[in-house]
N, C-alpha and C positions, 0 to 999 in steps of 0.2 A: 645855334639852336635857340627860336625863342624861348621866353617864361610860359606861353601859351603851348607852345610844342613841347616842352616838358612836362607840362599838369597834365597834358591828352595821353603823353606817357605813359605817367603814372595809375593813370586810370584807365590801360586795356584794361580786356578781357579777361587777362591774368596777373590780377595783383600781385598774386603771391610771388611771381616769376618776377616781375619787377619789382618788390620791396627785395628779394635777395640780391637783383641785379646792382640795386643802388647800395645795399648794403659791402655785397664784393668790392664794388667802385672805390668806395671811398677807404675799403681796408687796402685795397692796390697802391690808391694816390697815398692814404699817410704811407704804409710801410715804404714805400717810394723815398718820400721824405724823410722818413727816417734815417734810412740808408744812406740818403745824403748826408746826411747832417754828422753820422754816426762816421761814417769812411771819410769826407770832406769840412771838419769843423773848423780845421786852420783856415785852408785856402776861402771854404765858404764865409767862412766870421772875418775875415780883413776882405772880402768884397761885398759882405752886407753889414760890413763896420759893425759888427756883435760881436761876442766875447766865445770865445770856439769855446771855453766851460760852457756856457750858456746853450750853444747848438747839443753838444756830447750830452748833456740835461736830457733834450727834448727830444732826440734821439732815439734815448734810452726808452723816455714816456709813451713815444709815437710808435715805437718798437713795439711797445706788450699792447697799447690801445688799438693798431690797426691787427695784430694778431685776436686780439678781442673782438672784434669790429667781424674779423675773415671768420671766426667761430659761429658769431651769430647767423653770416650769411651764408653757412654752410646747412644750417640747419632746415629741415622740411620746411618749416614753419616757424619762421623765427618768433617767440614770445612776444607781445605787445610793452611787455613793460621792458625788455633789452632793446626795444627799437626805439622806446619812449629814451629810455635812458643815453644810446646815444644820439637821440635827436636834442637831447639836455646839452651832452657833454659838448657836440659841435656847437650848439648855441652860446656856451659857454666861452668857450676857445675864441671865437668871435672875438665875445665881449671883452676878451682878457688881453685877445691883441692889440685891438684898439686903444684899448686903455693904455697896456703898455708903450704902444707909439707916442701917445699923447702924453703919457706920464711919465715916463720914466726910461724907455731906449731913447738912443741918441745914435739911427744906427744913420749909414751913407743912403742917397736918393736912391739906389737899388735896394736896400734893405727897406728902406720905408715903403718903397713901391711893392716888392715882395711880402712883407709884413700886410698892408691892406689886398692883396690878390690873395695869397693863402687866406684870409677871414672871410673876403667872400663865398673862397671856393666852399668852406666848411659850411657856412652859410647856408650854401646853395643845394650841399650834401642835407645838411637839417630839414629844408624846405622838402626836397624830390624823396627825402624815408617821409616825411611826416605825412605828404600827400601819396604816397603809396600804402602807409599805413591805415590812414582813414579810406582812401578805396575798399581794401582786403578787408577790411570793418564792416562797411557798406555804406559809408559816408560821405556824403559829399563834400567837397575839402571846399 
């Protein structure tokens, strides 16, 4: 799906239906992740050459953030400033992967490849709440 076919997305007729859509989504994909991370930290951390403490960490984090993430898109009408907030936090996460690839992991060519594909995917989650939010607003993104 293009970037263009997502923004046209995001801005039917029914924002609201789509800012929970996206917000479901992305509690679905992290607890996904989670799960892996939390049930497979061994096997996962020696084939993305990270430290299975490391995955059992984010796990844990990704655990309560994507059950935060399913609460807000449970709601009628999710708040502006909990969608602000995780349009921050995935913007965040991004930035913190990045960095960490570049700074400071030294994980295997699947870990570094997984490492940049998860920061886009959140990315992409920041991008498709933030212009569903500004829709449901009445703005043009």
């Amino acid at each position: 799906m293009s970037a263009t076919q997502l923004a046209t997305l995001a801005r039917t007729s029914a924002p609201q239906s789509t800012l929970r859509r996206f917000l479901a989504l992305d509690a679905a994909v992290t607890g996904a992740n989670a799960l892996a991370y939390l049930a497979l930290s061994g096997p996962l951390g020696r084939f993305l050459g990270v430290d299975s403490a490391l995955l059992l960490a984010l796990g844990a984090f990704l655990a309560a953030y994507a059950v935060g993430v399913g609460l807000l898109a449970a709601r009628r009408e999710p708040p502006a400033l909990g969608v602000r907030a995780v349009v921050e936090a995935n913007l965040a996460w991004t930035v913190v992967s990045l960095a960490a690839l570049a700074l400071w992991l030294a994980p295997s060519t699947a870990g570094a490849v997984w490492t940049v594909l998860q920061a886009l995917t959140v990315a992409g989650f920041a991008a498709l709440q933030y212009m569903a939010l500004r829709a449901r607003q009445g703005i043009s993104a």
